[in-house]
MOPAC internal coordinates of N, CA, C and O (Angstrom, degrees):
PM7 1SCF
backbone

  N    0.0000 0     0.00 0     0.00 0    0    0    0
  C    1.4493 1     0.00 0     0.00 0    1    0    0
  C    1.5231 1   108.82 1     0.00 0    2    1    0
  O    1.2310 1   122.26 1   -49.96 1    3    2    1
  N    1.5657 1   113.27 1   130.04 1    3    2    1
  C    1.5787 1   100.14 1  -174.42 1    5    3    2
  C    1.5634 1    92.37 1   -98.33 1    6    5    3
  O    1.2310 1   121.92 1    -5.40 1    7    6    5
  N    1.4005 1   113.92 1   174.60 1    7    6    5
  C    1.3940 1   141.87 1   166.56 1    9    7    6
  C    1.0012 1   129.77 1   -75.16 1   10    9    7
  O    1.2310 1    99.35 1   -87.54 1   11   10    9
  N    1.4816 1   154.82 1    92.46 1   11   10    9
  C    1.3521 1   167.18 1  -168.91 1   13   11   10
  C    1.8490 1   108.45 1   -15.98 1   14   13   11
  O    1.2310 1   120.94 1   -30.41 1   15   14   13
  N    0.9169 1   115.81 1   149.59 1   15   14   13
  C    1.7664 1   107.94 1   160.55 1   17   15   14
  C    1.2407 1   126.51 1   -72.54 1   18   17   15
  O    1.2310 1   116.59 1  -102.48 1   19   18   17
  N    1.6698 1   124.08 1    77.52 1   19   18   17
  C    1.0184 1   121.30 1  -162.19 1   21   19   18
  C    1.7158 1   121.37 1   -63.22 1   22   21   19
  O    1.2310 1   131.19 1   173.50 1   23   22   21
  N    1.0848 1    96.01 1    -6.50 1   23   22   21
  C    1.7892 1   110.98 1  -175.55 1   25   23   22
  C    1.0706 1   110.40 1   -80.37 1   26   25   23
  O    1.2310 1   116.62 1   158.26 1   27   26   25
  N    1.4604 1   124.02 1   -21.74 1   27   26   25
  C    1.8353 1   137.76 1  -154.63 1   29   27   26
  C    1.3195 1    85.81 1  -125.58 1   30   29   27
  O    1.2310 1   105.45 1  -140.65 1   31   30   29
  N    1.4697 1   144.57 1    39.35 1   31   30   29
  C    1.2551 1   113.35 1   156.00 1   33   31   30
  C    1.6826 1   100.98 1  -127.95 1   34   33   31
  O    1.2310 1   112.82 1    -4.82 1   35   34   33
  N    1.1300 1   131.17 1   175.18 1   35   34   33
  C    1.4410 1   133.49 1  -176.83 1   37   35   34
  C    1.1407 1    94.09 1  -106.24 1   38   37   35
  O    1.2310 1   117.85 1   -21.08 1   39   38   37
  N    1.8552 1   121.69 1   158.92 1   39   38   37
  C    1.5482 1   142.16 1  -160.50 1   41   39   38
  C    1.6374 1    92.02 1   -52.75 1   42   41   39
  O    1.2310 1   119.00 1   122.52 1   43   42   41
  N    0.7514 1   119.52 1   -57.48 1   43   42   41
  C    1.5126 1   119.27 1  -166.33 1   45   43   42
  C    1.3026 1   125.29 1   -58.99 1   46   45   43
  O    1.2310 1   126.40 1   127.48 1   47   46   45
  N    1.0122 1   105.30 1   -52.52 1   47   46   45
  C    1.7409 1   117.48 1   160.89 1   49   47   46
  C    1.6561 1   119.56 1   -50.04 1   50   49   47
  O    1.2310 1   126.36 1   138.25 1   51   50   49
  N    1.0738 1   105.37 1   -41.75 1   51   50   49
  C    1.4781 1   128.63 1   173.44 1   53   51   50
  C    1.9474 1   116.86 1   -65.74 1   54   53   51
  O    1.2310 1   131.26 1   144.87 1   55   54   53
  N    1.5186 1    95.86 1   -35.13 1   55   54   53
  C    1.4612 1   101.39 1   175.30 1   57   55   54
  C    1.6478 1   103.32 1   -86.64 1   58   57   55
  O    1.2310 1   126.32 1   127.56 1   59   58   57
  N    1.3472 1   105.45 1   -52.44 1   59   58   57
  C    1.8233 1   100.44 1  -167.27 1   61   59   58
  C    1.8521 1   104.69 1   -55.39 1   62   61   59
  O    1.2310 1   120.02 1   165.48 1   63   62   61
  N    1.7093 1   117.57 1   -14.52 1   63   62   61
  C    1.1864 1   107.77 1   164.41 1   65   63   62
  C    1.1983 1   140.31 1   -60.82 1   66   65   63
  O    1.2310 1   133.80 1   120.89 1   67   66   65
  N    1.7786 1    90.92 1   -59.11 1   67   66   65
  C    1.4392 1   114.95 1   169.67 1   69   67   66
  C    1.2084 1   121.42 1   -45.46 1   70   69   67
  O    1.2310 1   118.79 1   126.60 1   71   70   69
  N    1.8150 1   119.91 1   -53.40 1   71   70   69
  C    1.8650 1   110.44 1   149.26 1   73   71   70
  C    1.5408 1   142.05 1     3.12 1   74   73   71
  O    1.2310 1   144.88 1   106.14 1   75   74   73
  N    1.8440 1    69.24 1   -73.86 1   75   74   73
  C    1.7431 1    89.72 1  -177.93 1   77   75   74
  C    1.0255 1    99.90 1   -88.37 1   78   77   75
  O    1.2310 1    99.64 1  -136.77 1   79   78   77
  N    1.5055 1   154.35 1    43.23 1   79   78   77
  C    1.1506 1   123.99 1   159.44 1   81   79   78
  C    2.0232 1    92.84 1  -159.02 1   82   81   79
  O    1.2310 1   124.10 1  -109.37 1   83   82   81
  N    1.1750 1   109.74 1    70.63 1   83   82   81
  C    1.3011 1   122.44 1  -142.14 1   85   83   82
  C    2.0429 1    92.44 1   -85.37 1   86   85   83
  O    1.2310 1   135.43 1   138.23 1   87   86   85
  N    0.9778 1    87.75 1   -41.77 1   87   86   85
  C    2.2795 1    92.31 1   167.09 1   89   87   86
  C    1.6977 1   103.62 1   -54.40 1   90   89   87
  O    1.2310 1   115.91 1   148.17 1   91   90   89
  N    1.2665 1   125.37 1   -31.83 1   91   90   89
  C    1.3758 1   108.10 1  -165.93 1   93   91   90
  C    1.4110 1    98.65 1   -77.39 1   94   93   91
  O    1.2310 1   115.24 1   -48.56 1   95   94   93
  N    1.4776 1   126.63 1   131.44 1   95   94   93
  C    1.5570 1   127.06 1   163.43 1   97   95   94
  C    1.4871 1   110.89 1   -98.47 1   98   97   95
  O    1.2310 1   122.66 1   167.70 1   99   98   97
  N    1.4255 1   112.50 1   -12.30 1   99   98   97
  C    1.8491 1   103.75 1   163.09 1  101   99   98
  C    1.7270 1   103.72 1   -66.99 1  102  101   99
  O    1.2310 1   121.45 1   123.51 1  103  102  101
  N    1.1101 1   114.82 1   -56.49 1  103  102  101
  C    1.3677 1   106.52 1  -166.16 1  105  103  102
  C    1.3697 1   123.59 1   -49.47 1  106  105  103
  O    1.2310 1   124.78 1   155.47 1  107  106  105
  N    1.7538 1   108.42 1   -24.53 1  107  106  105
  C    1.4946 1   106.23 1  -157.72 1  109  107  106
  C    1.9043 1    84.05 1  -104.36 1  110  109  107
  O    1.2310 1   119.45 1   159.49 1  111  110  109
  N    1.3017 1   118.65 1   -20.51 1  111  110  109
  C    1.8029 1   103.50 1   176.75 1  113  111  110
  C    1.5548 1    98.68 1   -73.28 1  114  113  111
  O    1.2310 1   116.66 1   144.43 1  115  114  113
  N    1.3443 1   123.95 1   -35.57 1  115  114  113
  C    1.5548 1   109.05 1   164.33 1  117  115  114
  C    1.0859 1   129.42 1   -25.84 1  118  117  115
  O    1.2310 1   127.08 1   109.66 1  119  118  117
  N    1.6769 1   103.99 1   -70.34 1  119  118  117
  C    1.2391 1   128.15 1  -172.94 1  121  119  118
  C    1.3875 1   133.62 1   -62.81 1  122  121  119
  O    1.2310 1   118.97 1   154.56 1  123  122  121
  N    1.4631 1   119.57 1   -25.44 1  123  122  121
  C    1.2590 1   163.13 1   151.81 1  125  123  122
  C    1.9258 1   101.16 1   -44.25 1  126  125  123
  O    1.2310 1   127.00 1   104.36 1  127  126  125
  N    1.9159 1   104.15 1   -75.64 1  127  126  125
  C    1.2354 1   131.20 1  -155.94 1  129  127  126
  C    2.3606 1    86.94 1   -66.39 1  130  129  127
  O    1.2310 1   120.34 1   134.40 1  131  130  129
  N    1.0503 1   116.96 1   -45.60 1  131  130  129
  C    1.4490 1   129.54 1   174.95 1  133  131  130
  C    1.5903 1   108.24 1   -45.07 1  134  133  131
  O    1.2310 1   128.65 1   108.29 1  135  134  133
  N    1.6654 1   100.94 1   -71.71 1  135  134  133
  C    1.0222 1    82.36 1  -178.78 1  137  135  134
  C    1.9648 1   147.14 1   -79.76 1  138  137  135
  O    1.2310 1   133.86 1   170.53 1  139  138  137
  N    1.2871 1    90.82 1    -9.47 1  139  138  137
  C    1.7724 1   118.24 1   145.76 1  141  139  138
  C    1.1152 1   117.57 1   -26.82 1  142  141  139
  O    1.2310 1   119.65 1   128.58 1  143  142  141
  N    1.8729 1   118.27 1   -51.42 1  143  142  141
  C    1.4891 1   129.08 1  -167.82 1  145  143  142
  C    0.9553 1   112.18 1  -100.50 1  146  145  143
  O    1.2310 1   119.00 1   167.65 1  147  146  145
  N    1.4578 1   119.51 1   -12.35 1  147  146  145
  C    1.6140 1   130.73 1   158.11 1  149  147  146
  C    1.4453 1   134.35 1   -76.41 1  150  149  147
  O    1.2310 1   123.63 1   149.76 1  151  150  149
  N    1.4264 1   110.64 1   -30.24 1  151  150  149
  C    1.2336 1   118.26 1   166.39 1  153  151  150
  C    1.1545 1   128.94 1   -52.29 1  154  153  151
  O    1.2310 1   123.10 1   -37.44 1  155  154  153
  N    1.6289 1   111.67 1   142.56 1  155  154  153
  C    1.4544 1   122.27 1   163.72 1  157  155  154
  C    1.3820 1   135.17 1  -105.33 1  158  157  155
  O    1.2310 1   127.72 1  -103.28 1  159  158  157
  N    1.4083 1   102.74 1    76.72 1  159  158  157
  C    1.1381 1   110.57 1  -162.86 1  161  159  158
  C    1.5725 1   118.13 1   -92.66 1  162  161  159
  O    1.2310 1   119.33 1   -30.94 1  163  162  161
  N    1.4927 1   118.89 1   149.06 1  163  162  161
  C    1.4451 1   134.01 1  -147.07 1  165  163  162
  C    1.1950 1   101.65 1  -118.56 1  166  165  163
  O    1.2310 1   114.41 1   -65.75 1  167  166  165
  N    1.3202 1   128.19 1   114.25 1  167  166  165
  C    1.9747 1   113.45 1   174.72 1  169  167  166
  C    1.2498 1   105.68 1   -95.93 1  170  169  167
  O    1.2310 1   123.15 1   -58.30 1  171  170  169
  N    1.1435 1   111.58 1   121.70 1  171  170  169
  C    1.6107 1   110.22 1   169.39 1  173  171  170
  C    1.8478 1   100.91 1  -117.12 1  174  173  171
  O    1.2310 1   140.27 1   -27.87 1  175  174  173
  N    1.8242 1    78.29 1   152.13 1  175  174  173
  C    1.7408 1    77.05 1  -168.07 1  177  175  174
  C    2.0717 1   108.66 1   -89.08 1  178  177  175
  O    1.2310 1   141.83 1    -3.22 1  179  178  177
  N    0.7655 1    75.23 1   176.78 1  179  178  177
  C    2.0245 1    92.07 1  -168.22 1  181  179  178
  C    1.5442 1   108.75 1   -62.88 1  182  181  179
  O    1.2310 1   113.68 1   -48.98 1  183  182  181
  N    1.3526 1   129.57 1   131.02 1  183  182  181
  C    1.3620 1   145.45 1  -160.95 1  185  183  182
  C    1.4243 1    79.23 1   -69.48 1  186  185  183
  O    1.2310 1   134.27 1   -23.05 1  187  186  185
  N    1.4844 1    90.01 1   156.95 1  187  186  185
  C    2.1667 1   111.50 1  -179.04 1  189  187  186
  C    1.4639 1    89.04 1  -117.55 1  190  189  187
  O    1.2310 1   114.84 1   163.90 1  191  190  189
  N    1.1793 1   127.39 1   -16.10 1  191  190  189
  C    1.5373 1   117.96 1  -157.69 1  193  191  190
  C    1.6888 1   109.38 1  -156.40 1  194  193  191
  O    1.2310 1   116.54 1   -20.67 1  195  194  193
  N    1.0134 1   124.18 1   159.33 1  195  194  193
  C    1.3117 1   132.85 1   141.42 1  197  195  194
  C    1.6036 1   127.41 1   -39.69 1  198  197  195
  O    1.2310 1   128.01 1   134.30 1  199  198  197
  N    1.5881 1   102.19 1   -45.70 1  199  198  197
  C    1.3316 1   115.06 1  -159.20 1  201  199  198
  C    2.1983 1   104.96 1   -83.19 1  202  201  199
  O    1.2310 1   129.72 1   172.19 1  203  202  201
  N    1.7286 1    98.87 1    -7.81 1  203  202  201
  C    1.3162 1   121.83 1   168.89 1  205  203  202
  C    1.2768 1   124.70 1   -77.71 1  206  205  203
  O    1.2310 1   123.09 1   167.11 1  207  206  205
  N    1.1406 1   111.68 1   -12.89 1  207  206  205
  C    1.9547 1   118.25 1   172.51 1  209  207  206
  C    1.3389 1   101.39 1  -104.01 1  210  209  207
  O    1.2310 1   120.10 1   180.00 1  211  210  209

């Protein structure tokens, strides 16, 4: 049995796999490692104060 194209599928497709196939730990560090490279992540720098939140 071969393994899907995990590169050719979009986050979603990739998660409803990973679900169903919850023993595989390649699929879910994929899925994991994907959405890492997908993120939009924001750095904000570290409160000086109380009066900053």
């Amino acid at each position: 049995m071969s393994q899907p194209n995990f590169q050719g599928m979009i986050t979603k497709e990739l998660r409803a796999y990973a679900l169903s196939h919850r023993d595989d730990q390649e699929t879910f560090y994929i899925y994991v490692n994907k959405l890492n490279a997908e993120a939009n992540w924001v750095e904000m720098p570290p409160s000086e104060s109380v009066d900053d939140l």
